[in-house]
NUGUGU-337248 format. One line per field, with one value per residue: residue number from 1; residue in three letters; x, z, y of N, C-alpha, C in turn. Coordinates in Angstrom, 2 decimals, decimal comma, padded with zeros to 5 digits, m for minus. Atoms other than C-alpha are relative to their C-alpha. Last residue first. Example, Ala and Ser with C-alpha at 12.3 -4.5 7.8 and 13.67 -1.06 7.14 Angstrom:
BEGIN
num: 2 1 $
residuo: SER ALA $
nxx: m000,82 000,89 $
nzz: m000,06 000,00 $
nyy: m001,19 m001,19 $
caxx: 013,67 012,30 $
cazz: 007,14 007,80 $
cayy: m001,06 m004,50 $
cxx: m000,77 000,90 $
czz: 000,73 000,00 $
cyy: 001,09 001,20 $
***
This chain:
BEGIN
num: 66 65 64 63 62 61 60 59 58 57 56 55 54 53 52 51 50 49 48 47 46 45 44 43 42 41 40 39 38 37 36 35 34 33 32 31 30 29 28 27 26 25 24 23 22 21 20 19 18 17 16 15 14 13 12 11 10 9 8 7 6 5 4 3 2 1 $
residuo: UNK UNK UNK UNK UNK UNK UNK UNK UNK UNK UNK UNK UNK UNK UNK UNK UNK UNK UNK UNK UNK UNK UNK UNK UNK UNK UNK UNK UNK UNK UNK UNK UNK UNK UNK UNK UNK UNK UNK UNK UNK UNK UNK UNK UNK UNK UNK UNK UNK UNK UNK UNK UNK UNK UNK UNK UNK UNK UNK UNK UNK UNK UNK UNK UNK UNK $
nxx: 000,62 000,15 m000,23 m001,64 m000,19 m001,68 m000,85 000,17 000,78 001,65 001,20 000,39 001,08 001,36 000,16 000,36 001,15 000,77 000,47 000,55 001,36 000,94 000,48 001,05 m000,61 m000,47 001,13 000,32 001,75 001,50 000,14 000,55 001,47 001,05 m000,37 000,05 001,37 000,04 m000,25 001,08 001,15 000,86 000,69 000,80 000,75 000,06 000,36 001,49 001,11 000,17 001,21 001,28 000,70 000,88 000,87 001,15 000,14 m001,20 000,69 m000,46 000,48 m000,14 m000,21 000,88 m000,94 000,84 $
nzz: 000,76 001,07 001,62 000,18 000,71 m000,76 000,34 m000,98 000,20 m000,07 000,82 001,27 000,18 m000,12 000,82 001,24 m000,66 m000,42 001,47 000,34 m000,96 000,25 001,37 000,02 m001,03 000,27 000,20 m000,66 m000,68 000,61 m000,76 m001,42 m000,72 000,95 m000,20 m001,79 000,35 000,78 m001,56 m001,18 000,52 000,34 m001,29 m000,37 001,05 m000,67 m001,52 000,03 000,98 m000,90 m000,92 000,95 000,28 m001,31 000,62 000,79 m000,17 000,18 000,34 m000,19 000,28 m000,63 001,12 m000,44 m000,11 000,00 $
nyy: 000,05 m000,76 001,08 000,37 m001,17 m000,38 m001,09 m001,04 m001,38 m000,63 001,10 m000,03 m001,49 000,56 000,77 m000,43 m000,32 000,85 m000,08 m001,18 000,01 001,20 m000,33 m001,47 m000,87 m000,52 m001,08 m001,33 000,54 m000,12 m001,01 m000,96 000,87 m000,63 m000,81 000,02 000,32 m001,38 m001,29 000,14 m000,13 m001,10 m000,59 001,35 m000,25 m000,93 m000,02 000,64 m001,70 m001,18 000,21 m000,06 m001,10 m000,35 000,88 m000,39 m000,99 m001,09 m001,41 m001,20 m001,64 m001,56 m001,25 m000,84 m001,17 m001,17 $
caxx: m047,26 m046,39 m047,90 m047,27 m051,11 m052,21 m055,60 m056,81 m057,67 m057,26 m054,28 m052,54 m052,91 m051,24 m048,09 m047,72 m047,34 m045,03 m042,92 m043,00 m041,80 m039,55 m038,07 m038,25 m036,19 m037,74 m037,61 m034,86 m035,45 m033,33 m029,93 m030,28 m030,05 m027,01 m025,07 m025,11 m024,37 m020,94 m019,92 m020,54 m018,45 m015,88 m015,62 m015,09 m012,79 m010,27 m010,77 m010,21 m007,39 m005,70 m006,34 m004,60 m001,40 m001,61 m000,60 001,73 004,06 003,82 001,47 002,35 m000,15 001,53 000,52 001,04 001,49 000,00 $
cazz: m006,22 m003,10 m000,13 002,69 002,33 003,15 001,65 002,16 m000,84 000,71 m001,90 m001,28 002,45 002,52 000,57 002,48 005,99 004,47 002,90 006,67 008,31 005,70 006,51 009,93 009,91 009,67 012,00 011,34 009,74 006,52 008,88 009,91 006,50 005,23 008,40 008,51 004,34 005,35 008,81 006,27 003,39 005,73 006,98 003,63 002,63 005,87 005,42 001,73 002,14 005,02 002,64 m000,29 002,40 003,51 m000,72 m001,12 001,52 m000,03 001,28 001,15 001,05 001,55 m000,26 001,10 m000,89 000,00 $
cayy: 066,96 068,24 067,35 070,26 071,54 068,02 066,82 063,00 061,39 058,09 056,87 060,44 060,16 056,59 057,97 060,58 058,44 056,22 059,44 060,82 057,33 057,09 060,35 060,07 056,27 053,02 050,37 048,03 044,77 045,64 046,28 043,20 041,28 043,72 042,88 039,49 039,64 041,57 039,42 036,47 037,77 039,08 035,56 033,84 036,50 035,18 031,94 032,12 034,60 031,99 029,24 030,92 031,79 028,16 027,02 029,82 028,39 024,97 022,22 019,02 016,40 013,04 009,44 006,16 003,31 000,00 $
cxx: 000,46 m000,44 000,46 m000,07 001,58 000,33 000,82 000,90 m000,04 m000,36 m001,18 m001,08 m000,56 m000,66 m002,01 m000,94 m000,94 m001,97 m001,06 m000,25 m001,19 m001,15 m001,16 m000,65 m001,21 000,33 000,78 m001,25 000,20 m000,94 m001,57 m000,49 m000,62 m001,67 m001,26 m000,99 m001,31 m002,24 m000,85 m000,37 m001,12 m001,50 m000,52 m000,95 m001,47 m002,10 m000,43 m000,47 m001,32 m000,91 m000,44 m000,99 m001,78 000,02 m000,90 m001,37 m001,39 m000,37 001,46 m000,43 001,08 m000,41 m000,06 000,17 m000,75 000,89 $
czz: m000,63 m001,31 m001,12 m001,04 m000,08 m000,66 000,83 m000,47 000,54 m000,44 001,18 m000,49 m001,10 m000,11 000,48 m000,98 m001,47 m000,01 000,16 m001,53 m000,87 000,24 m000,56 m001,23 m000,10 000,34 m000,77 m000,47 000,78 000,97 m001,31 000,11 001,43 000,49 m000,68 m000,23 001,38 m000,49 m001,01 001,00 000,68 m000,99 m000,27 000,70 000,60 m001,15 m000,01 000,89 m000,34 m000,72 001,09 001,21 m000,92 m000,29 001,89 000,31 m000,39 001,31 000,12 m000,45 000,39 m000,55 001,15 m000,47 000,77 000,00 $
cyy: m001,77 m000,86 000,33 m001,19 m000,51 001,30 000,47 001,61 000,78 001,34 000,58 m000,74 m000,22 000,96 m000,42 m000,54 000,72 000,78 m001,04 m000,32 000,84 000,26 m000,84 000,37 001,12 001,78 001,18 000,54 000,82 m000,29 000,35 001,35 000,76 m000,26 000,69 001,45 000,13 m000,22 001,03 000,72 m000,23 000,26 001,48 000,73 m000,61 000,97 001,36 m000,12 m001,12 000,80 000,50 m000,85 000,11 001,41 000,57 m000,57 001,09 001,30 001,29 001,52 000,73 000,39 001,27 000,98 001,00 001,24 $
***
């Protein structure tokens, strides 16, 4: 039975350090994105939210613009 080594160059644990490392900033980066869509929203929002439902009931606003 032969046996067979893996050697691993220099090069070869730097490319699995940057895939580790990549890896993780892509998961710390998607994390991130996902959370920060289930925030409440902010004043503005709030205020184009609120607009918005006026318009569809017909309600009149002198600050609405057009």
């Amino acid at each position: 039975m032969v046996e067979r080594v893996v050697k691993t160059t220099r090069s070869g644990w730097w490319a699995i350090g940057a895939a580790v490392a990549v890896g993780c900033a892509a998961f710390l980066f998607f994390r991130r994105q996902r959370a920060g869509g289930l925030t409440a929203p902010d004043a503005y929002e709030e205020w184009w939210l609120h607009r918005e439902r006026l318009r569809a009931s017909g309600g009149q606003n002198p600050q609405l613009f057009v």
